[in-house]
Kinemage of the C-alpha trace (Angstrom):
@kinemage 1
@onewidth
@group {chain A} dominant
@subgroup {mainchain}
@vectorlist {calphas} color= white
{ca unk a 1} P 0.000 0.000 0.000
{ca unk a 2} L 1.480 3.352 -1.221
{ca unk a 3} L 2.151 5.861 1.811
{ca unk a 4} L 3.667 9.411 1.897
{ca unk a 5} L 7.388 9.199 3.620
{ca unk a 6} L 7.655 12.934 3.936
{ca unk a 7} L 4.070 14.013 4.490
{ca unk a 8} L 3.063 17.625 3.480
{ca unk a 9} L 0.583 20.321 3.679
{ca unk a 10} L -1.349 18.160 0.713
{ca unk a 11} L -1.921 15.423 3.286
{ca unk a 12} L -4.888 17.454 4.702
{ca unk a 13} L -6.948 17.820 1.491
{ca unk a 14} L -8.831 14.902 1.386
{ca unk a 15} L -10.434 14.981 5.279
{ca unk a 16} L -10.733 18.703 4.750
{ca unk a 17} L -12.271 18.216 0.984
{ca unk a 18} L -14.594 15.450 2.965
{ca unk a 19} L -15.695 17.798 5.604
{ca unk a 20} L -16.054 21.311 3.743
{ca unk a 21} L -18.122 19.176 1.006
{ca unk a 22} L -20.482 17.532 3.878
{ca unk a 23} L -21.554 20.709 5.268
{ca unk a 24} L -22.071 22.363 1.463
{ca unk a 25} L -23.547 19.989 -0.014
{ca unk a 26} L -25.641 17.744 2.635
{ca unk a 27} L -24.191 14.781 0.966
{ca unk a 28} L -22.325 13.109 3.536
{ca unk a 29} L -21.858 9.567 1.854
{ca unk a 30} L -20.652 11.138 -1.838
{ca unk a 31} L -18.344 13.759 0.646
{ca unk a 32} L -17.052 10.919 2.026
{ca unk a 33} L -16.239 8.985 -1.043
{ca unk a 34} L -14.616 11.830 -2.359
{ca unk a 35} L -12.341 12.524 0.097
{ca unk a 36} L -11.387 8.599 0.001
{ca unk a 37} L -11.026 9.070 -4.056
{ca unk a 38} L -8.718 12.310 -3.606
{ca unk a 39} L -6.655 10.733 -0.927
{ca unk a 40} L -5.504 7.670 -3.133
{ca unk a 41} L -5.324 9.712 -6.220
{ca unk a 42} L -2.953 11.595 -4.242
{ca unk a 43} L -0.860 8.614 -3.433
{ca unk a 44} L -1.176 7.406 -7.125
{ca unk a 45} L 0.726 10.448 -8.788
{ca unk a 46} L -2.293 11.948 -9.108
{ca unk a 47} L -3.778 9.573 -11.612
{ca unk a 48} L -7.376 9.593 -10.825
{ca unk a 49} L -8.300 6.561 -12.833
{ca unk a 50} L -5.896 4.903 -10.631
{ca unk a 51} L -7.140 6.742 -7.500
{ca unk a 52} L -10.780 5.257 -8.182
{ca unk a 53} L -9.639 1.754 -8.505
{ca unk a 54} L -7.240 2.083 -5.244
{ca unk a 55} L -10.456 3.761 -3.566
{ca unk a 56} L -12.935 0.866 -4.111
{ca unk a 57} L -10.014 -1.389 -2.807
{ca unk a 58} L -9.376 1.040 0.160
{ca unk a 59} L -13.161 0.691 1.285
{ca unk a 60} L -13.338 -3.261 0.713
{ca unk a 61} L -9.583 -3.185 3.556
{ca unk a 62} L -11.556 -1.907 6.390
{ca unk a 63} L -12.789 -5.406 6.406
{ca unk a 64} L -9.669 -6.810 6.812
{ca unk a 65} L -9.087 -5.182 10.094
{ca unk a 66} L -11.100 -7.266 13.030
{ca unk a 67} L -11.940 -4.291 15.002
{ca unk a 68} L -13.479 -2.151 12.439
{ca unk a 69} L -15.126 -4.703 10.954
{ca unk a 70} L -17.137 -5.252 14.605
{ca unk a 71} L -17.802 -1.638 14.842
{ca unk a 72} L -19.640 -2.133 11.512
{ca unk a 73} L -21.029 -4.769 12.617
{ca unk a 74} L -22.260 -3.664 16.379
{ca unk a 75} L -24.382 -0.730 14.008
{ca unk a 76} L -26.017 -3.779 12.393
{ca unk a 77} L -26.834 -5.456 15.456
{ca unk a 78} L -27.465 -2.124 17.387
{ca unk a 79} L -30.415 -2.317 14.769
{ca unk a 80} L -31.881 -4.812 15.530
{ca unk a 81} L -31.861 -4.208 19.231
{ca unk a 82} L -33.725 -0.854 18.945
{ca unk a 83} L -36.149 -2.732 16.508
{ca unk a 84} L -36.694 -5.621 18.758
{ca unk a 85} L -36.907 -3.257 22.112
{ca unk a 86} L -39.670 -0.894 20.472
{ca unk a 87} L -41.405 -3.953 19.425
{ca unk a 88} L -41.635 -5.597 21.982
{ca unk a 89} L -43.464 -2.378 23.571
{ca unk a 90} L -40.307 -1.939 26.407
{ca unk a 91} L -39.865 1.778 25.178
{ca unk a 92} L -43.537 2.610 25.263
{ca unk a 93} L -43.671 0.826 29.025
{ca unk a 94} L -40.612 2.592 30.184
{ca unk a 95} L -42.255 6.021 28.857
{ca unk a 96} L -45.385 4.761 30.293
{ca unk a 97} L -44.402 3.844 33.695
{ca unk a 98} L -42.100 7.346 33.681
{ca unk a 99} L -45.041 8.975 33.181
{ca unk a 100} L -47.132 7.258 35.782
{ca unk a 101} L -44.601 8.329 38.509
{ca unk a 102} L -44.974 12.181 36.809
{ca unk a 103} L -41.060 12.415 36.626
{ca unk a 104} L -41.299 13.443 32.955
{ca unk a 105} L -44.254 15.828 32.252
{ca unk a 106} L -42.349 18.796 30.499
{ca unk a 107} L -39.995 19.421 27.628
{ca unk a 108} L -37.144 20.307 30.029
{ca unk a 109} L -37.809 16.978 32.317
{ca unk a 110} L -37.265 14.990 28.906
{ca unk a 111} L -34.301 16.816 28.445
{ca unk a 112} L -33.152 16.198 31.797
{ca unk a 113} L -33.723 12.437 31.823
{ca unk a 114} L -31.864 12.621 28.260
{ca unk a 115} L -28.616 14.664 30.008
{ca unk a 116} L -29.408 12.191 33.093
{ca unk a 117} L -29.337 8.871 31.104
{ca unk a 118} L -26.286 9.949 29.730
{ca unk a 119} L -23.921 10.585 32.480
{ca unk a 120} L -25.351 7.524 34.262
{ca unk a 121} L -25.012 4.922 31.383
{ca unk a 122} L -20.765 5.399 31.105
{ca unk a 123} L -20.008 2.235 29.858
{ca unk a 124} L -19.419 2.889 26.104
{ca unk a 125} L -20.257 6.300 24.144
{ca unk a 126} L -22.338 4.711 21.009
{ca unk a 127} L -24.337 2.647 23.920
{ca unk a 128} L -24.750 5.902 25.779
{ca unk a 129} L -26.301 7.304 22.897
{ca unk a 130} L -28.334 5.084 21.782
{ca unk a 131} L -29.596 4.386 25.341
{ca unk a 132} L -30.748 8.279 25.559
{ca unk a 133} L -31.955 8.680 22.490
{ca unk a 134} L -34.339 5.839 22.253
{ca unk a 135} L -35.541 6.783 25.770
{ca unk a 136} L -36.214 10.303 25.589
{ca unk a 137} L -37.282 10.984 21.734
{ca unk a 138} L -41.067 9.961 22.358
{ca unk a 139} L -41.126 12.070 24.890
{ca unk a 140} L -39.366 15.448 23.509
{ca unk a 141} L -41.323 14.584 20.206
{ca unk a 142} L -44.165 14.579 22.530
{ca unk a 143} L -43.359 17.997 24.614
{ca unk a 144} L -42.129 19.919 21.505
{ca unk a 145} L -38.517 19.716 22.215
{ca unk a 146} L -36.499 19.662 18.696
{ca unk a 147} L -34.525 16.322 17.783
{ca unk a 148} L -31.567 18.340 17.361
{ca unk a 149} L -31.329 19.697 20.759
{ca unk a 150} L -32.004 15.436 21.896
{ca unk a 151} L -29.106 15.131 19.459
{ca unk a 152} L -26.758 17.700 21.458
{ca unk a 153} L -27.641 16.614 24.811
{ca unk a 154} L -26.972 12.946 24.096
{ca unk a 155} L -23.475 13.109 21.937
{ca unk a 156} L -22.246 16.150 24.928
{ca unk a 157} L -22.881 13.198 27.593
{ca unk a 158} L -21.290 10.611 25.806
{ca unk a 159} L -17.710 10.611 24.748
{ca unk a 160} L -17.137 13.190 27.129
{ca unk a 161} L -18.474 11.341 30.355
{ca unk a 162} L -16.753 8.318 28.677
{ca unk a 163} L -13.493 10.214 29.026
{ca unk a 164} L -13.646 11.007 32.691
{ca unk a 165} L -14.188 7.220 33.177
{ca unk a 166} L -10.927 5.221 33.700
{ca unk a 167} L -12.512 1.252 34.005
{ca unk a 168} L -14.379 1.558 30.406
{ca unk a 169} L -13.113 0.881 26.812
{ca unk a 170} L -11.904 4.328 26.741
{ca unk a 171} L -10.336 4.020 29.600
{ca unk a 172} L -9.008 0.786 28.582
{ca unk a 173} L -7.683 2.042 25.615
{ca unk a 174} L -5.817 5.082 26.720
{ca unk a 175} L -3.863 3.184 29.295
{ca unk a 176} L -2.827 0.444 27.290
{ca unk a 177} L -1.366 3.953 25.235
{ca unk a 178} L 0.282 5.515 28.505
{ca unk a 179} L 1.730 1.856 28.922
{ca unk a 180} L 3.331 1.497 25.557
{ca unk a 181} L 4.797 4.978 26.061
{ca unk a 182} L 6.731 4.045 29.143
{ca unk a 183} L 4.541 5.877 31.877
{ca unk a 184} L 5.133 4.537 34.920
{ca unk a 185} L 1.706 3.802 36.900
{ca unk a 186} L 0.117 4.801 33.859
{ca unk a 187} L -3.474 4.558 35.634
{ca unk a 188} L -2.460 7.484 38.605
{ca unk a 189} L -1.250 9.449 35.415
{ca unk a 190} L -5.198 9.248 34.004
{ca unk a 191} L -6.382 9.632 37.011
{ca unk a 192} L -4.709 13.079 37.192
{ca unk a 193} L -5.458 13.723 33.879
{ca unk a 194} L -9.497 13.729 34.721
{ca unk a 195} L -9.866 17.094 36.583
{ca unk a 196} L -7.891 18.642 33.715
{ca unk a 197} L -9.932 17.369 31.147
{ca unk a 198} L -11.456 20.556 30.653
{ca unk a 199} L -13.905 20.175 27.643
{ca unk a 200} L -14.638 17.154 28.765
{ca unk a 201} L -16.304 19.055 31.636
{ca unk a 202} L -17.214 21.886 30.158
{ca unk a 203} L -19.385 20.083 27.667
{ca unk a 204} L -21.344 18.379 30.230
{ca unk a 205} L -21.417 20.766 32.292
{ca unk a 206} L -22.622 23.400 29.677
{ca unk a 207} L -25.168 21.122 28.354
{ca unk a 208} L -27.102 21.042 31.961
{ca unk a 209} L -26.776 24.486 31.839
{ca unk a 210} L -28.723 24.600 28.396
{ca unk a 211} L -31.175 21.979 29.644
{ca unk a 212} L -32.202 24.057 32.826
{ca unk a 213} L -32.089 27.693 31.566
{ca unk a 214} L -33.203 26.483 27.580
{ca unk a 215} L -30.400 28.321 26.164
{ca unk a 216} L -31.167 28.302 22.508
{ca unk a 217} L -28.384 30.189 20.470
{ca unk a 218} L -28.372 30.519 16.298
{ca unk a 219} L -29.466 27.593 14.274
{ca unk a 220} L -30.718 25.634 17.905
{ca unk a 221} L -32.885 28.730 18.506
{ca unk a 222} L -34.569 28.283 15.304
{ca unk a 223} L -35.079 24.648 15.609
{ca unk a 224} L -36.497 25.029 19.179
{ca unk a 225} L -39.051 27.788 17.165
{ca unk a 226} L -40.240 25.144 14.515
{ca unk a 227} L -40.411 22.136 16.985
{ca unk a 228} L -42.766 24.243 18.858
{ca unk a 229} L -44.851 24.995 16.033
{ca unk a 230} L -45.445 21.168 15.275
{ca unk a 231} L -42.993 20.293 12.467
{ca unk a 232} L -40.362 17.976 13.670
{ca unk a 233} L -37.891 18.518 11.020
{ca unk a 234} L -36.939 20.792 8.377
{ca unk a 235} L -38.564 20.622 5.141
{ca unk a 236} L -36.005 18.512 2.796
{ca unk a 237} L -34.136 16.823 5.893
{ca unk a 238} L -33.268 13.316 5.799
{ca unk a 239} L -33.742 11.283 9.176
{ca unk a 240} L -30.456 9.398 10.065
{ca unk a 241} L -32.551 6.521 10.898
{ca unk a 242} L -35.249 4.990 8.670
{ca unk a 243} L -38.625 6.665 10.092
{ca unk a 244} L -40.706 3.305 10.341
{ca unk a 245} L -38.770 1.644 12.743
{ca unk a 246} L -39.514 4.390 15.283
{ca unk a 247} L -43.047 4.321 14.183
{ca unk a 248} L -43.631 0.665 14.448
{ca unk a 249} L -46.247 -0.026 16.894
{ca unk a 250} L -45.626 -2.968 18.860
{ca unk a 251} L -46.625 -5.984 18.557
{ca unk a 252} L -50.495 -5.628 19.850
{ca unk a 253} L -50.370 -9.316 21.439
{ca unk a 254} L -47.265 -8.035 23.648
{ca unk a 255} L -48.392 -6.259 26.407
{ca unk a 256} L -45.561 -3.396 27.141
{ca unk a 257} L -43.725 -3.605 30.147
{ca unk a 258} L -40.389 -1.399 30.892
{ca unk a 259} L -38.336 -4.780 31.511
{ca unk a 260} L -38.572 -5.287 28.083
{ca unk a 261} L -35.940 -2.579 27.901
{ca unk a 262} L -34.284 -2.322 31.062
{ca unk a 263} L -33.673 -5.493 30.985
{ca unk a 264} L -31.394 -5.786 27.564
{ca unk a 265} L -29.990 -2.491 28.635
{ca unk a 266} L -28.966 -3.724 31.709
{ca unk a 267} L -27.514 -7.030 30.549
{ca unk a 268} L -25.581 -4.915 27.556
{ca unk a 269} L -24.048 -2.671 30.226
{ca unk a 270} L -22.694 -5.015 32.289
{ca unk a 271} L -21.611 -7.709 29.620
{ca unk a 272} L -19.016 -4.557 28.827
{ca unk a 273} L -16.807 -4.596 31.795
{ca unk a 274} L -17.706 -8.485 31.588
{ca unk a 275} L -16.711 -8.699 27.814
{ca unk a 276} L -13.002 -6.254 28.748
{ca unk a 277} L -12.065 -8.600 31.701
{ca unk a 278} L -12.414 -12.290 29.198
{ca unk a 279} L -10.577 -10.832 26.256
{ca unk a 280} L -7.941 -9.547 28.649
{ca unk a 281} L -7.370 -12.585 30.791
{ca unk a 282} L -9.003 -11.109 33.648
{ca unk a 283} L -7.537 -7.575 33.398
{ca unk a 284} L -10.128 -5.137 32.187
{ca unk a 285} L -7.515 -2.227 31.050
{ca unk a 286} L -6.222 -4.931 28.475
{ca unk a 287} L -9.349 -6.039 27.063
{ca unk a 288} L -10.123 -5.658 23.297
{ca unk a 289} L -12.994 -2.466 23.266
{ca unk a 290} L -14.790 -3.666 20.077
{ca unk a 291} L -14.887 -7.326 20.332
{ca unk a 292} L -16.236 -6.339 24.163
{ca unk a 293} L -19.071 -4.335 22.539
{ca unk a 294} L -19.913 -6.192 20.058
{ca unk a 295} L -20.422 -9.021 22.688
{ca unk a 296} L -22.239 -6.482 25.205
{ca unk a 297} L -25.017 -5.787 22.120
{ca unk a 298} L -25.349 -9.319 20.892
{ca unk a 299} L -25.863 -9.817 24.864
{ca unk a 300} L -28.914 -7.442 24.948
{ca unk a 301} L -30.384 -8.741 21.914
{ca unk a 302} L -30.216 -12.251 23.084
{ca unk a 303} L -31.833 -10.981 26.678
{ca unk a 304} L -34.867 -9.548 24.733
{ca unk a 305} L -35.618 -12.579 22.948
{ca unk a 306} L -35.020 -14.661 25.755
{ca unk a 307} L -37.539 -12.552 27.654
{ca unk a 308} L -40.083 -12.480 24.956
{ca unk a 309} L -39.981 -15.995 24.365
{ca unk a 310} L -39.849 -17.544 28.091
{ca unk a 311} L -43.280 -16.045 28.277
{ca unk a 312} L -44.257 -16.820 25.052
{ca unk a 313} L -45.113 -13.348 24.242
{ca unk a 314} L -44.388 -13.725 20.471
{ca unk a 315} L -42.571 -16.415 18.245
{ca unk a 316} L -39.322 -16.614 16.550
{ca unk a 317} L -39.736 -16.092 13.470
{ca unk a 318} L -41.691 -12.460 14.504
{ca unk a 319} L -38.495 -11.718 16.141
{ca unk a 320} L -36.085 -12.534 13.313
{ca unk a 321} L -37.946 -10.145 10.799
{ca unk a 322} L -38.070 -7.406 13.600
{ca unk a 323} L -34.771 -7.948 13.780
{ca unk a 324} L -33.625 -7.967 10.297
{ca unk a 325} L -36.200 -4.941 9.508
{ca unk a 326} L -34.018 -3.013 12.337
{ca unk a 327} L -30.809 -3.858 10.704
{ca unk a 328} L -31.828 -3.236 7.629
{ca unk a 329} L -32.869 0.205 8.623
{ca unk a 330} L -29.359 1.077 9.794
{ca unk a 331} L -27.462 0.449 6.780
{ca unk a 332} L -26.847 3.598 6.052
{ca unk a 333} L -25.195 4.521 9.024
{ca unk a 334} L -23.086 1.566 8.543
{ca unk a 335} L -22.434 3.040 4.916
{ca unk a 336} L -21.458 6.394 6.770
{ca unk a 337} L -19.019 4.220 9.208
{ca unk a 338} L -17.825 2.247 6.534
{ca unk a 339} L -16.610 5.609 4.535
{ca unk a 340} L -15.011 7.210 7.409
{ca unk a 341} L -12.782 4.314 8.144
{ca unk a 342} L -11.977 4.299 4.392
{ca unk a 343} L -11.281 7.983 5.103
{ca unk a 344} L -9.059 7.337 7.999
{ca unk a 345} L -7.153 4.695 6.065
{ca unk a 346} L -6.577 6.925 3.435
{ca unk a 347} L -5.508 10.001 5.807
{ca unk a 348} L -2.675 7.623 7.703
{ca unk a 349} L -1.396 6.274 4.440
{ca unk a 350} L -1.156 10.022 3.814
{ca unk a 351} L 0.476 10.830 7.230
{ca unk a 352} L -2.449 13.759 8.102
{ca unk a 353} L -2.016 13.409 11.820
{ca unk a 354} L 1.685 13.421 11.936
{ca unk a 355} L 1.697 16.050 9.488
{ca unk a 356} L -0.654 18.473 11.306
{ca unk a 357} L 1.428 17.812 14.441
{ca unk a 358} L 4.944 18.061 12.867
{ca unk a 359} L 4.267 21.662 11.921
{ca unk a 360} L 2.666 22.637 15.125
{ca unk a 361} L 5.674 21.178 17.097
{ca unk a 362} L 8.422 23.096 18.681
{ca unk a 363} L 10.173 24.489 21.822
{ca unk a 364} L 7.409 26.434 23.537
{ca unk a 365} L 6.428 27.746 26.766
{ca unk a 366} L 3.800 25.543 28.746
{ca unk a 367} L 1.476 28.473 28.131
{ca unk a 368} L 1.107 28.328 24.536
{ca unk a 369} L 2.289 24.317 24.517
{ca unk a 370} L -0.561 23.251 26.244
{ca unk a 371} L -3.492 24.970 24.471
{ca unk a 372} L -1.268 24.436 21.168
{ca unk a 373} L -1.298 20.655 22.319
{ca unk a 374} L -5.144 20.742 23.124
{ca unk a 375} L -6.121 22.418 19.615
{ca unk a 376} L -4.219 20.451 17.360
{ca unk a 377} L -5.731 17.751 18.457
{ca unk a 378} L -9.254 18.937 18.095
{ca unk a 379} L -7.600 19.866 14.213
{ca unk a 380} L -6.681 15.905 14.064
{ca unk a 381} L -10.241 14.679 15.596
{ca unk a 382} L -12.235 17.062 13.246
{ca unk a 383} L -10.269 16.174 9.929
{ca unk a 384} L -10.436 12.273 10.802
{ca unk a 385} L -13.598 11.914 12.496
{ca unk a 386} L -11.971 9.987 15.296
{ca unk a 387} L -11.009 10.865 18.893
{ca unk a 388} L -9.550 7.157 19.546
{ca unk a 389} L -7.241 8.031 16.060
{ca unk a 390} L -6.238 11.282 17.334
{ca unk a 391} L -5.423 9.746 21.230
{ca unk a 392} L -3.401 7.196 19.089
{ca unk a 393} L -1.368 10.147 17.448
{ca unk a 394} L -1.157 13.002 19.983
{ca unk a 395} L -0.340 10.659 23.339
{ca unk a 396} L 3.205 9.959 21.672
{ca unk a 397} L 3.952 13.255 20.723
{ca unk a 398} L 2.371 15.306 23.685
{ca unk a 399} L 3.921 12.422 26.278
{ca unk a 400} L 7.473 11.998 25.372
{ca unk a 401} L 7.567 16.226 24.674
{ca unk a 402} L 6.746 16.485 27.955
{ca unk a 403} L 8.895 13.874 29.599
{ca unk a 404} L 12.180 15.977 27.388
{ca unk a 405} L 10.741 18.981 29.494
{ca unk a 406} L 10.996 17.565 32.718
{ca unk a 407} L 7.241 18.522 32.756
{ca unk a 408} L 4.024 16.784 34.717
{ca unk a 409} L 2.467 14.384 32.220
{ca unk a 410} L -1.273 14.648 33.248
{ca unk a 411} L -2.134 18.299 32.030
{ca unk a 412} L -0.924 17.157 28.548
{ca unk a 413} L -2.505 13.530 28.576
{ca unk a 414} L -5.557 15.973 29.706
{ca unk a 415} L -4.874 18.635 26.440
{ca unk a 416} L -4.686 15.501 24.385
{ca unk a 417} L -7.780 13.831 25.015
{ca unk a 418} L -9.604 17.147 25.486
{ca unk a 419} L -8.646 18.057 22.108
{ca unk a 420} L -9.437 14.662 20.583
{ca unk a 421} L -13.193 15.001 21.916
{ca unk a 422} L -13.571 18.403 20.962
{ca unk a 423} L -12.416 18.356 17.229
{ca unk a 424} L -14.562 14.579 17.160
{ca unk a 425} L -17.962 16.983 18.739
{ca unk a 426} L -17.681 19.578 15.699
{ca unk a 427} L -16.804 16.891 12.916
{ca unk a 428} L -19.549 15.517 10.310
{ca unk a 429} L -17.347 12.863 9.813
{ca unk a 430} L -17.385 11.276 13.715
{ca unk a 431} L -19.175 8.082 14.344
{ca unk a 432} L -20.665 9.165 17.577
{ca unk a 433} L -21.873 12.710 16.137
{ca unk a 434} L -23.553 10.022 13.455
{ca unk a 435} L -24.657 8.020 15.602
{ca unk a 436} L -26.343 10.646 17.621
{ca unk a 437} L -27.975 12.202 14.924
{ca unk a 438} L -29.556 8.507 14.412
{ca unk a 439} L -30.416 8.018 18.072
{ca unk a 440} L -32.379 11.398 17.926
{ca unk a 441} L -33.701 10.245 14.869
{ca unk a 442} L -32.640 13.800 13.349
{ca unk a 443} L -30.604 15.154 9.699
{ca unk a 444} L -27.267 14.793 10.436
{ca unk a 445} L -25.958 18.112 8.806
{ca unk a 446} L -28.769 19.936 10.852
{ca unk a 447} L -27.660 18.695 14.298
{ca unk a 448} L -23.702 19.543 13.253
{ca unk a 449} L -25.063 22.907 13.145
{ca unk a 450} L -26.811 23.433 15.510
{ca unk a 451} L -24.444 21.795 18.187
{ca unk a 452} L -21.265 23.791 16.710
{ca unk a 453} L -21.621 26.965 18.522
{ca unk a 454} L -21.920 25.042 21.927
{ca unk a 455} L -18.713 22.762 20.839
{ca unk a 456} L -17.023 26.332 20.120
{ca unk a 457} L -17.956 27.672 23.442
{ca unk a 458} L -16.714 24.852 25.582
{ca unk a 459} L -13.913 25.148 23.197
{ca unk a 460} L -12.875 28.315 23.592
{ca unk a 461} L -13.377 28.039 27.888
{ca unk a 462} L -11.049 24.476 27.307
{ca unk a 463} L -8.494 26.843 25.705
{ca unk a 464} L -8.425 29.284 28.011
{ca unk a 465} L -8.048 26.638 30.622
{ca unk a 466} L -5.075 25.094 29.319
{ca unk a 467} L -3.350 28.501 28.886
{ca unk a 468} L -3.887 29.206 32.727
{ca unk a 469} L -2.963 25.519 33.991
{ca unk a 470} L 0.458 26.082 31.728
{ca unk a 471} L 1.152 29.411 33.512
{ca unk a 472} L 1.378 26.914 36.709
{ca unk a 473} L 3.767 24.653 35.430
């Protein structure tokens, strides 16, 4: 596979070519495909007949790699557990018996069990997500509250309350980083790192903050305005989730009863931790993150038929087109996933990351190193679309720079996974801003806008951050 030994300022086009396209033109799969098609022409001399032909090949090798091929898969699956849960009536009963207790009887108590749900459920950021979202869209669909604004408050309390979290995938993943770098007691290091994580914070925090006051500000405002006049999305927007597998009524001989989703929920949560201990011989920070999800969803799935069936609610074969109807309905955010790990193939081959941080690097004062540290890697998790890529890239440069220094690790294992979160919040590209416009059942370009100038706040508060914890060092 052709690769760039001496990477250069043409490295960025194609994630940048991806992203500026995405936003102009609302097409995020052809945006995507280009940016694939301009990153092997690159690497072909240019030749774009070439480029094409390297392309398709390019998309067909993210199969070859295990753990992107059970990401893809886990969307597939992840299907088919939202299908089989609404089904099965277990959202309806867990609205019903919400609203029963009078917890949730306003547009901001939706919102609130949506921020709630979020921070509680820490497990794993697409679960997170998807947990939220299929919770609390009947009932902001019901009290008038805009899909985008679901769509903000569930992606702002996922990666980043996955981040604070040291015993999770991302946890796991990080550490097994710090390790390979030669930290020593890599997990006090995190640790430290988690009260300087300041976007991390700041986007939770800010989101509450939204939730309790209803802080609307540009294209949100608007939203909130034609959400309350009764039209759920804009004219011309596409859903990221096929509509009639949130409108399928369940099955009238099941009568609906919360467990139905509690239940698989539960059992996916814990099969997590359960899934990182196996596939790390009984140490969780060295267990494999996406066979452990893949497991935790398959887990859920097989809990909700097992409960269905014990009681004879329904029959197998019911369940299996449920299922395969809820798949079916999320290929194309398994298109979308499929793309961006194309696109992230294509951008390492190119050497983006090391690129962007080659030219960035240099002998600096803490006070401009850290926030410099922080906002190049937002620049790596917004032109990739990954904040586990950009960890993988900016931990061994930030790391080692700061051992040379003599200088305290944690604030820059803090800057770097700040940055990595923030730049993956703002990008089109991300598979957990994707996979919360599904969740909320809203168009995907819509809730990029209208969660960017919340991203940019907590951005710009991060930044400032960084520059004051670097005068201290």
């Amino acid at each position: 596979m052709a690769s760039m030994s001496d990477p250069t300022w043409i490295s960025v086009l194609p994630p940048v070519a991806a992203i500026v396209l995405a936003i102009w033109s609302r097409q995020v799969y052809l945006s995507l495909a280009g940016g694939v098609w301009l990153g092997w022409t690159i690497l072909n001399d240019w030749n774009p007949l070439v480029g094409l032909a390297v392309s398709i090949d390019g998309i067909v090798d993210v199969f070859t790699d295990p753990g992107e091929t059970k990401v893809l898969l886990f969307t597939l699956v992840i299907g088919a557990l939202i299908a089989t849960v609404e089904a099965s009536g277990g959202v309806k009963g867990f609205v019903r018996w919400l609203e029963s207790r009078s917890w949730v009887t306003t547009g901001r108590g939706a919102q609130m069990l949506a921020w709630a749900t979020g921070v509680v459920i820490f497990i794993e950021s697409n679960i997170t997500v998807l947990v939220a979202g299929s919770v609390a869209r009947p009932l902001v669909d019901r009290y008038r509250v805009s899909r985008e604004k679901l769509a903000y408050i569930i992606d702002s309390t996922s990666a980043p309350v996955c981040i604070l979290i040291p015993l999770n995938a991302w946890g796991a993943y990080n550490l097994g980083i710090l390790g390979g770098l030669g930290v020593e007691n890599a997990l006090a290091v995190f640790i430290q790192s988690i009260a300087l994580n300041f976007y991390a914070i700041a986007a939770v925090l800010l989101t509450l903050f939204v939730v309790l006051f209803d802080f609307n500000i540009g294209p949100m405002k608007k939203a909130e305005a034609r959400t309350r006049e009764g039209q759920l999305l804009w004219p011309g927007a596409t859903p990221m989730m096929d509509e009639s597998i949130l409108e399928a009524e369940n099955d009238p001989d099941i009568e609906p009863h919360p467990m139905d989703m509690v239940i698989p929920i539960v059992v996916m949560v814990l099969s997590m931790p359960a899934g990182l201990l196996i596939t790390g011989g009984g140490n969780l920070v060295e267990g494999d993150g996406s066979t452990s999800v893949l497991w935790a969803v398959l887990a859920g799935l097989a809990a909700a038929w097992i409960m269905l069936l014990g009681r004879r609610a329904t029959t197998v074969d019911r369940l299996m087109k449920v299922a395969l109807k809820g798949a079916g309905g999320l290929v194309p955010l398994a298109l979308i996933l499929l793309l961006s790990l194309a696109l992230k193939d294509v951008a390492n081959a190119l050497g983006t990351g090391p690129y962007v941080a080659q030219v960035t690097s240099g002998v600096l004062p803490p006070v401009i190193f850290l926030p410099l540290v922080f906002l190049v890697s937002a620049g790596i998790a917004f032109s990739t679309g990954t904040s586990w890529g950009t960890f993988g890239i900016m931990l061994p440069i930030a790391v080692p720079a700061a051992m040379t220094l003599g200088l305290p690790l944690a604030p820059f294992v803090a800057a770097s996974l700040s940055g990595g979160i923030f730049g993956d919040h703002c990008s089109p590209i991300s598979d957990t801003t994707i996979i919360s416009s599904m969740a909320a059942a809203t168009d995907h370009i819509d809730h990029v806008r209208t969660q960017l100038p919340y991203a940019l706040t907590g951005g710009a508060v991060a930044t400032a951050a960084f520059a004051l914890l670097g005068l201290t060092l």
